[in-house]
C-alpha positions as a Markdown table, in Angstrom:
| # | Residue | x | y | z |
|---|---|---|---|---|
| 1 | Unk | 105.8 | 152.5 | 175.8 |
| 2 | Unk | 106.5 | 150.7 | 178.8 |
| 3 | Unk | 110.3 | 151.4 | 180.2 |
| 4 | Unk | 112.4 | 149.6 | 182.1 |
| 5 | Unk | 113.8 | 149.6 | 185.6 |
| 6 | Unk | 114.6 | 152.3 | 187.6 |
| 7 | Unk | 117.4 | 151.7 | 189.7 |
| 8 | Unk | 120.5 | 149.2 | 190.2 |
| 9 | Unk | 118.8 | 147.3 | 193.0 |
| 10 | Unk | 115.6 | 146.4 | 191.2 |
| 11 | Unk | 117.2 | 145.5 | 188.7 |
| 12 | Unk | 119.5 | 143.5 | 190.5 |
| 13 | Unk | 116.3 | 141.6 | 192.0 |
| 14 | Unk | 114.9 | 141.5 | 188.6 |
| 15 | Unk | 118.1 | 139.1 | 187.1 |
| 16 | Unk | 118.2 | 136.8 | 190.2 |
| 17 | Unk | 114.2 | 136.0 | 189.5 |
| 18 | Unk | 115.2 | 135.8 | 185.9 |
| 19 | Unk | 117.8 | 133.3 | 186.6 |
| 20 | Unk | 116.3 | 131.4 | 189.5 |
| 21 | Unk | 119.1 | 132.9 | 192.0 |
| 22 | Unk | 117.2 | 134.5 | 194.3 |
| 23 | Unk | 115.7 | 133.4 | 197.4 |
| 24 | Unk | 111.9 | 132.0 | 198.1 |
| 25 | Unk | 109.6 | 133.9 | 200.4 |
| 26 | Unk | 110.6 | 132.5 | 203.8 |
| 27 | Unk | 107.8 | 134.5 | 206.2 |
| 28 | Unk | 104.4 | 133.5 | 206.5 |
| 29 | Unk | 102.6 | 130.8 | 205.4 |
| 30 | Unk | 103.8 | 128.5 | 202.6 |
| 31 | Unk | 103.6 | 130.3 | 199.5 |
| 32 | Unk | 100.6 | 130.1 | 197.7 |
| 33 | Unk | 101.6 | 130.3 | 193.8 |
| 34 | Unk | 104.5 | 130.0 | 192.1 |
| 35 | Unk | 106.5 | 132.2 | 189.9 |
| 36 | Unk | 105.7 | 130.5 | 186.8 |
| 37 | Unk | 101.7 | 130.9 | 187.5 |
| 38 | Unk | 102.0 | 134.2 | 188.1 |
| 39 | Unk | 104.1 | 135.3 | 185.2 |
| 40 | Unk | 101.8 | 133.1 | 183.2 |
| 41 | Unk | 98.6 | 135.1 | 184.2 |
| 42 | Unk | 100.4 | 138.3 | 183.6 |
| 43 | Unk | 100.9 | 137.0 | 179.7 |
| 44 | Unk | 97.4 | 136.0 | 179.6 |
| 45 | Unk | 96.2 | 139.2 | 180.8 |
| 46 | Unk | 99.0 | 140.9 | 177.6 |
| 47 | Unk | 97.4 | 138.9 | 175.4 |
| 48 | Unk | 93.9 | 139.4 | 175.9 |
| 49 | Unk | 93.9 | 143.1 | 176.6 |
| 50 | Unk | 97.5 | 144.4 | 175.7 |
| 51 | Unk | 100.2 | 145.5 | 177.9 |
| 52 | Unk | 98.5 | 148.7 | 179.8 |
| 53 | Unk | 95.7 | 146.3 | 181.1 |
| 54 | Unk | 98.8 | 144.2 | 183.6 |
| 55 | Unk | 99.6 | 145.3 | 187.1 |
| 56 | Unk | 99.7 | 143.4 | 190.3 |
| 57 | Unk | 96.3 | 144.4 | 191.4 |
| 58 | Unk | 94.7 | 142.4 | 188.2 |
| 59 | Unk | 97.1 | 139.8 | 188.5 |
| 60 | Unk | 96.2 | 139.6 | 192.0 |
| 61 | Unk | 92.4 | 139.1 | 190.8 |
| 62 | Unk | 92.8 | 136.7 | 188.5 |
| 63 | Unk | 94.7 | 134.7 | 190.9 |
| 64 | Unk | 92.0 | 135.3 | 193.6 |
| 65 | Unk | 94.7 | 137.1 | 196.3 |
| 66 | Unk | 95.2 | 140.4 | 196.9 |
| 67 | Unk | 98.0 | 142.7 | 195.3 |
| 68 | Unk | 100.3 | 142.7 | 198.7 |
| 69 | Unk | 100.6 | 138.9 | 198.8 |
| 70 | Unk | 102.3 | 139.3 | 194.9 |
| 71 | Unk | 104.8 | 141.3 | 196.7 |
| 72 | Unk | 106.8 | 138.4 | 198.0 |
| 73 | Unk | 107.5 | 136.8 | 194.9 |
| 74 | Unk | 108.1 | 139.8 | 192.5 |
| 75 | Unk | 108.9 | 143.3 | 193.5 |
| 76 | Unk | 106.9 | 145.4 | 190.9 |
| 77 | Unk | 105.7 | 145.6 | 187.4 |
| 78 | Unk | 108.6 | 146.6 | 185.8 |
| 79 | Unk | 110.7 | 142.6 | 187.0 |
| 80 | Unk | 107.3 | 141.2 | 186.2 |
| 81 | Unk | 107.2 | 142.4 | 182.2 |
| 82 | Unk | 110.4 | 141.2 | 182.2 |
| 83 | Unk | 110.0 | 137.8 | 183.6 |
| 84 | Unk | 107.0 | 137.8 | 181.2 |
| 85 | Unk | 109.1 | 138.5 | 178.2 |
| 86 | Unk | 111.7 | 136.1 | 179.2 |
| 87 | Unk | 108.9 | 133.6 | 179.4 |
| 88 | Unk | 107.4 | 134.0 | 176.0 |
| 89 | Unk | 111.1 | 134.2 | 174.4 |
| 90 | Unk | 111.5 | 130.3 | 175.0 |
| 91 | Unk | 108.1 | 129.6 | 172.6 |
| 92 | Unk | 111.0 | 130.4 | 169.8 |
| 93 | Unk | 113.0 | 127.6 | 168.0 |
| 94 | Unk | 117.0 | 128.5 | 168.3 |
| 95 | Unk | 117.5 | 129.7 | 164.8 |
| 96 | Unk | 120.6 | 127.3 | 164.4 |
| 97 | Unk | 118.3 | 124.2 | 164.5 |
| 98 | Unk | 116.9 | 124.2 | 161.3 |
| 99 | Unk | 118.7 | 122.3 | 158.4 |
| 100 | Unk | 120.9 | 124.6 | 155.5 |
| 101 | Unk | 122.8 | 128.0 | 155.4 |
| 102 | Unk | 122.9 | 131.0 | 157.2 |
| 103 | Unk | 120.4 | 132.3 | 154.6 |
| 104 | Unk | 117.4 | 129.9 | 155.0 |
| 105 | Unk | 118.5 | 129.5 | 158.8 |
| 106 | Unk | 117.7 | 133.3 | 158.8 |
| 107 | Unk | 114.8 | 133.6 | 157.4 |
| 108 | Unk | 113.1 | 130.6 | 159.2 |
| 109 | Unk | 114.2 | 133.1 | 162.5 |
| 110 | Unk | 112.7 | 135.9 | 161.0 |
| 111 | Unk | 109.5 | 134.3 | 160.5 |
| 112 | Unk | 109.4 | 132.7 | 164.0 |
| 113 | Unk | 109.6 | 135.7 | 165.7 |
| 114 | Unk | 106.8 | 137.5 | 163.3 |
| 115 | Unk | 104.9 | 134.7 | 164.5 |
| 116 | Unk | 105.9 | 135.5 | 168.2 |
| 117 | Unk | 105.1 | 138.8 | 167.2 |
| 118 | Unk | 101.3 | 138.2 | 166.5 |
| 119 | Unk | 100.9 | 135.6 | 169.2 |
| 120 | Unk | 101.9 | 138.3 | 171.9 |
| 121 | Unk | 101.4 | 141.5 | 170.6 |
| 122 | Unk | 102.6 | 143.4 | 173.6 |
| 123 | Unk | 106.0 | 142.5 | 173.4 |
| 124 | Unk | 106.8 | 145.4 | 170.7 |
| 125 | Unk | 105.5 | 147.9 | 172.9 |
| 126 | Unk | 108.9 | 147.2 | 175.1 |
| 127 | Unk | 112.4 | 148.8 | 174.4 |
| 128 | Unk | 113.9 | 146.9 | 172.2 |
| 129 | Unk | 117.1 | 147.9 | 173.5 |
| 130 | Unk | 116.7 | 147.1 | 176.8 |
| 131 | Unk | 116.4 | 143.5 | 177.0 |
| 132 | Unk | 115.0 | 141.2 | 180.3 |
| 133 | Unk | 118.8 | 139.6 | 179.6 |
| 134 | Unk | 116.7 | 136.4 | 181.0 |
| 135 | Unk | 118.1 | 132.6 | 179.8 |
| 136 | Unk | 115.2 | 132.1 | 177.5 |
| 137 | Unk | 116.4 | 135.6 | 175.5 |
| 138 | Unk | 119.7 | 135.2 | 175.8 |
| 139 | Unk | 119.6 | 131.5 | 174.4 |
| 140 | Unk | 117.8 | 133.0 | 171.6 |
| 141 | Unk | 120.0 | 135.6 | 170.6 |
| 142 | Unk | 122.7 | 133.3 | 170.8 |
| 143 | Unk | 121.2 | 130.6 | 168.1 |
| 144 | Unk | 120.9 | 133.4 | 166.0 |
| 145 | Unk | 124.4 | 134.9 | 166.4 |
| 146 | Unk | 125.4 | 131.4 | 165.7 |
| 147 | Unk | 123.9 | 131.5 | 162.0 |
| 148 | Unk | 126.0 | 134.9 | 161.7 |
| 149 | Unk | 129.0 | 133.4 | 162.2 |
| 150 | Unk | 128.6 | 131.4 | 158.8 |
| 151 | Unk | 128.6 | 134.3 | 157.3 |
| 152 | Unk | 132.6 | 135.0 | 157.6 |
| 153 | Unk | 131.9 | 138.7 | 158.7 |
| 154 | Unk | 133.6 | 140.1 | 161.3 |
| 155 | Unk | 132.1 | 139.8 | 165.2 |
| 156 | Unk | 130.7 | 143.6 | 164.6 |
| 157 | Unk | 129.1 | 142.7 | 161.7 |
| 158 | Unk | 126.6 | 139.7 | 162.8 |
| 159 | Unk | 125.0 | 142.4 | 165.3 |
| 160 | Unk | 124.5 | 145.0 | 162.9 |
| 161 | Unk | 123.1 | 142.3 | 160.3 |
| 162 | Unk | 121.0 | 141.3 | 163.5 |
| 163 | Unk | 119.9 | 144.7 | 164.2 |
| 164 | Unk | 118.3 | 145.3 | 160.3 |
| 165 | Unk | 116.5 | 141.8 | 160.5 |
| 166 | Unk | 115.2 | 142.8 | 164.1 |
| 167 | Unk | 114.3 | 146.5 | 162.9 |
| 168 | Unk | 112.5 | 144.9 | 159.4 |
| 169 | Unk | 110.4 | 141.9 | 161.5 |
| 170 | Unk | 109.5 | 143.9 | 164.4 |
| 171 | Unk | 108.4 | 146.9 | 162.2 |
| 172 | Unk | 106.2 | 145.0 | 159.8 |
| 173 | Unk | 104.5 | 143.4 | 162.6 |
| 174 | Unk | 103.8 | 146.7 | 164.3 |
| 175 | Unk | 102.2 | 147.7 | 160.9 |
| 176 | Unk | 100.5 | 144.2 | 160.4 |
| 177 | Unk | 99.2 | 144.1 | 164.2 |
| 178 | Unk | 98.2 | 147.9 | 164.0 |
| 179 | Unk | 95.8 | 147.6 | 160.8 |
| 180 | Unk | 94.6 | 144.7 | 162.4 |
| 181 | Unk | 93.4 | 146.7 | 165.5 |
| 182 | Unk | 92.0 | 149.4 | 163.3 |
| 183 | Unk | 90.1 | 146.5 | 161.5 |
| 184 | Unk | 88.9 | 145.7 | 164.4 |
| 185 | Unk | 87.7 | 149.3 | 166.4 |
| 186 | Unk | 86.5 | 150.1 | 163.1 |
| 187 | Unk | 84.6 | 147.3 | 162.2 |
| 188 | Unk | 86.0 | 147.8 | 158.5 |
| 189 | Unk | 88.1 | 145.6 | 156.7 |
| 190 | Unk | 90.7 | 147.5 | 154.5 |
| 191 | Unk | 88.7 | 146.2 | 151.8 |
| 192 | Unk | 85.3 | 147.6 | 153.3 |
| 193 | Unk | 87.0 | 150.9 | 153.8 |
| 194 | Unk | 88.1 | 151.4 | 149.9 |
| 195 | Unk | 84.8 | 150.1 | 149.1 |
| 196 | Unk | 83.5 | 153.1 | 150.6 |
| 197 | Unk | 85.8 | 155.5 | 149.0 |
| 198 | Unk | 85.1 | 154.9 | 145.3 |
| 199 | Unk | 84.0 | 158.2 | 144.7 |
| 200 | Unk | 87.8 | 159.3 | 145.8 |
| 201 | Unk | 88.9 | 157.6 | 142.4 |
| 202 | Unk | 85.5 | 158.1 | 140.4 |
| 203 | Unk | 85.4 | 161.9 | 140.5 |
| 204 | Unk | 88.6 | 163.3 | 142.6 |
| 205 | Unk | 91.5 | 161.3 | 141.1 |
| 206 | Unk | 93.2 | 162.4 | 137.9 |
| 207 | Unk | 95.0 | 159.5 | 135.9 |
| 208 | Unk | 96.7 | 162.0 | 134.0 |
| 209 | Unk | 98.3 | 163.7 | 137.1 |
| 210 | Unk | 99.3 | 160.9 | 138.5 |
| 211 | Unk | 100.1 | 158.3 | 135.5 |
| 212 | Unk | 102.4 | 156.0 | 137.4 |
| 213 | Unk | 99.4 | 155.3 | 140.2 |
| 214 | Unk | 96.8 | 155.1 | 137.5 |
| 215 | Unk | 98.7 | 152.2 | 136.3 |
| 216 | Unk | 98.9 | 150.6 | 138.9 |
| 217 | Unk | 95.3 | 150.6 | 140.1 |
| 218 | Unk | 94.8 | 149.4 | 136.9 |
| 219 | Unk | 96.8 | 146.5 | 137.0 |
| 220 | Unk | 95.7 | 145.3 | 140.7 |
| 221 | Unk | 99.2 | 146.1 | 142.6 |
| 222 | Unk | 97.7 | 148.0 | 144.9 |
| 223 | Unk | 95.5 | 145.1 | 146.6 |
| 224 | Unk | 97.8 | 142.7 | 148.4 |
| 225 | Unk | 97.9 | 141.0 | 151.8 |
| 226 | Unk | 99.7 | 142.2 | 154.4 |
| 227 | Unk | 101.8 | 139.2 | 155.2 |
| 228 | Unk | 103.1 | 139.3 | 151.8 |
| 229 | Unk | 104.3 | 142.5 | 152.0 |
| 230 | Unk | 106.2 | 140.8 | 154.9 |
| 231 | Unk | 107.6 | 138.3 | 152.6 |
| 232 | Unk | 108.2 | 140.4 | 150.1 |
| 233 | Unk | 110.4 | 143.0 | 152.3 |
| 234 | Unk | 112.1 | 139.7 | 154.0 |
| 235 | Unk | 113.3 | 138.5 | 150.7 |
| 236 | Unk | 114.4 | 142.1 | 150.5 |
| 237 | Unk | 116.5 | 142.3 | 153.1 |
| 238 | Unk | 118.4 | 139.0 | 153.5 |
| 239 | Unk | 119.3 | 139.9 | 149.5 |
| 240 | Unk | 120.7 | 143.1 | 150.7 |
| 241 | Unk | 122.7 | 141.0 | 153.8 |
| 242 | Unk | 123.7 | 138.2 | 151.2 |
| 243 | Unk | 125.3 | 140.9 | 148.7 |
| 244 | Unk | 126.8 | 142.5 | 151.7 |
| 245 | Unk | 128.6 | 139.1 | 153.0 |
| 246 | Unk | 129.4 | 138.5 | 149.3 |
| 247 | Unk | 131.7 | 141.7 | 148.8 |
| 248 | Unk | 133.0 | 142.0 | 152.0 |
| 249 | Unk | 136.1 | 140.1 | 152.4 |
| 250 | Unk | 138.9 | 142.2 | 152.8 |
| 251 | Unk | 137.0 | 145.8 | 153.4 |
| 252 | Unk | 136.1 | 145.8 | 149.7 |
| 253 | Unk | 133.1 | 147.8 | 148.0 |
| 254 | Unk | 129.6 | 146.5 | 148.9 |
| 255 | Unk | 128.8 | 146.9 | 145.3 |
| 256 | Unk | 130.2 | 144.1 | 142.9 |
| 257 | Unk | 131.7 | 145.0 | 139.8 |
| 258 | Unk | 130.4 | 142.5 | 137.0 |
| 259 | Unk | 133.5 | 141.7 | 136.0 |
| 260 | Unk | 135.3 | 141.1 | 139.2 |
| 261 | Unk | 136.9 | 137.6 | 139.6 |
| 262 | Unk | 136.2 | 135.8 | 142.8 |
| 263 | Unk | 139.3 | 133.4 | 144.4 |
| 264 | Unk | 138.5 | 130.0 | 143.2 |
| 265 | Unk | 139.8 | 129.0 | 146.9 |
| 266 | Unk | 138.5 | 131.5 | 149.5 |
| 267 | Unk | 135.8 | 133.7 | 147.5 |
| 268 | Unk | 137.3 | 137.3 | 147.7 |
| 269 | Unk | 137.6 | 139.5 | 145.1 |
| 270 | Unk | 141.1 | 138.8 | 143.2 |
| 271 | Unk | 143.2 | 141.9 | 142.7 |
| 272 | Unk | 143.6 | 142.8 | 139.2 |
| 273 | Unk | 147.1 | 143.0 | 137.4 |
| 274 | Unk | 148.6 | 146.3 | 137.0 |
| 275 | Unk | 150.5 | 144.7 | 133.7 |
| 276 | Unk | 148.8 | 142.6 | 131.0 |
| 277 | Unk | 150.1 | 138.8 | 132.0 |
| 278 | Unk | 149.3 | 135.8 | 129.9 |
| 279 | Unk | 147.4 | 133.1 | 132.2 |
| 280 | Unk | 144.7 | 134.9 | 134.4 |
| 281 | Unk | 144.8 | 134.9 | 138.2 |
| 282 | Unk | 142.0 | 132.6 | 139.7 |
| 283 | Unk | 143.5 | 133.4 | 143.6 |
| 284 | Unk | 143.6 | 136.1 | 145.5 |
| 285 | Unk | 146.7 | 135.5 | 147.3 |
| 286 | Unk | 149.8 | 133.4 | 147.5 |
| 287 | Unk | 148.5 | 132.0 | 150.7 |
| 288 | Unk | 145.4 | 130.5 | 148.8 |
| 289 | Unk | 147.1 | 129.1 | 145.7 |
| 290 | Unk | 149.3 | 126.8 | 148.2 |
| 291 | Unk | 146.3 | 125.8 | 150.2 |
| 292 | Unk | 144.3 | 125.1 | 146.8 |
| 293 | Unk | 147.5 | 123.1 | 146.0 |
| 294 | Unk | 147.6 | 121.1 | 149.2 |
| 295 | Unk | 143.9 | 120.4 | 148.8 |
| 296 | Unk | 144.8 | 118.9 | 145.4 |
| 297 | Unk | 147.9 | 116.2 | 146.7 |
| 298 | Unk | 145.4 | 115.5 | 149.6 |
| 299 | Unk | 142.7 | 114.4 | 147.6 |
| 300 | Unk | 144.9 | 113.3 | 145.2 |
C-alpha cells in the first residue's frame, strides 16, 4: 500500500498544488505541460496498469520529457497520487443532489463510489485515512455529511455512520475487483473453476456432515453475482443505520421494544407511566404536547 507523505514541508507543497496556491515554475523556458495533463497521464497510467506501474519516469515517457523536467511542477510521487486522487474524486455526484431522504440519498452515494471504485481501481490501495484533503474530496465528503445531518444524530454520529458505509463499499469492491483479477491471471471464470471441481462434491463432500451446505447447493444459493452480494450487504447496512437513527433520540437502546410508543410530535420513545393513568401518553415531553398544540391553532 502506497503511504503518504513524509514530512511537513511536502506536504505543505502538496496542499498548495491541491488548492491552486502555489506558485508556477518561473525559470526556464515556458512550461511545457500543465498540471492537469500530467495528473491526467498519471490516472491513465493507474488505470491501465495499477498503482505500482506510476512514477515520474513513466509519466515523463508518456509525456515525451524526461523525469527532471516533472520536477518543476510536482515535487514527487507521493503530491502526485494525491493530486491524482483529488482528480478522480470530482467524477462523483455530491450525494445531497439526488431527490428524497437521507436513506435513498445514501445509498445512491454508496453506489457512485462502488462505481468510482471499479473505474479506478487503484484508489483502494491508498490509506483511507489519510486523505489528499484536495477541494474535489473535501466537497465530496461534505455532500455526504449533508445527508447525515437529516438524520437528527448527533455531529459524532454522521462520521461514524460515514465510516461503516465507507468500510462496507470500499471492502466489497476490493473483493469484487480482486476476483476479477484472479479471473483474469487465471483465465477461469468462477464458474469455469467449480466446473472443474465437481469431483470435490461428487466423491469428497458428505451431505450428511454438512446438512445445512447440502441444502443449499441444492437449492442454488450458492451461485450469485458478485454485485448482488453488494446490494444485498448495502440494503444491509443502511437497515442497520436506519434502526440506529430510529432509537436514538435521547441515548435510548438501539434495540426497539415492540411495544414502545413513539411521540406523535418529535418521534422519541415516550416514557412509560410508573402508575396506571386512564388516557395514554402520545408525547414524550411537555415541551412537545405544547408545540403539537401550537401546530394545531396555526393550522387551525
Amino acid at each position: 500500500m502506497e503511504t503518504g507523505h513524509g514530512g511537513n514541508a511536502s506536504a505543505v507543497r502538496g496542499l498548495e498544488l491541491l488548492w491552486g496556491l502555489g506558485e508556477r515554475p518561473k525559470q526556464g523556458r515556458r512550461p511545457a505541460f500543465t498540471l492537469e495533463q500530467i495528473v491526467r497521464t498519471a490516472v491513465g497510467i493507474a488505470d491501465a496498469e495499477g498503482l505500482a506501474a506510476v512514477s515520474m519516469r513513466r509519466v515523463a515517457e508518456r509525456l515525451g520529457c524526461i523525469a527532471m523536467s516533472l520536477y518543476r511542477y510536482v515535487p514527487g510521487k507521493a503530491e502526485l497520487l494525491d493530486l491524482m486522487t483529488d482528480s478522480v474524486m470530482g467524477e462523483v455526484p455530491p450525494a445531497d443532489a439526488a431527490p428524497g431522504g437521507w436513506r435513498i440519498r445514501l445509498e445512491q452515494s454508496a453506489r457512485a463510489d462502488w462505481t468510482l471504485y471499479h473505474r479506478h481501481p487503484w484508489i483502494l490501495r491508498l490509506p483511507a485515512g489519510r486523505p489528499a484533503l484536495g477541494p474535489h474530496g473535501l466537497a465530496w465528503y461534505e455532500s455526504v455529511l449533508r445527508v447525515l445531518t437529516m438524520t437528527g444524530l448527533p455531529p459524532a454520529a454522521w462520521v461514524n455512520v460515514f465510516d461503516l458505509v465507507d468500510a462496507y463499499v470500499r471492502g466489497a469492491a476490493r473483493d469484487s475487483l480482486d476476483a476479477a483479477a484472479v479471473e483474469r491471471h487465471s483465465g477461469l471464470t468462477d464458474e469455469q473453476w467449480w466446473a472443474a471441481r465437481t469431483h470435490f462434491w461428487d466423491a469428497v463432500f458428505v451431505p450428511a456432515r454438512y446438512p445445512v451446505l447440502a441444502s443449499l447447493r441444492a437449492a442454488g444459493a450458492l451461485n450469485h453475482p458478485r454485485d448482488r452480494g453488494f446490494e444485498f450487504g448495502l440494503q444491509r447496512v443502511l437497515d442497520s443505520v436506519e434502526a440506529f437513527v430510529r432509537n436514538h433520540p435521547h441515548g435510548r437502546d438501539e434495540t426497539m421494544r415492540r411495544d414502545e410508543t413513539r411521540c406523535a410530535q418529535c418521534g422519541a420513545p415516550v416514557p412509560r407511566p410508573t402508575t396506571p393513568t386512564g388516557r395514554p401518553r402520545i408525547y414524550c415531553s411537555d415541551a412537545c404536547r405544547q408545540r403539537a398544540y401550537r401546530a394545531r391553532c396555526t393550522t387551525g
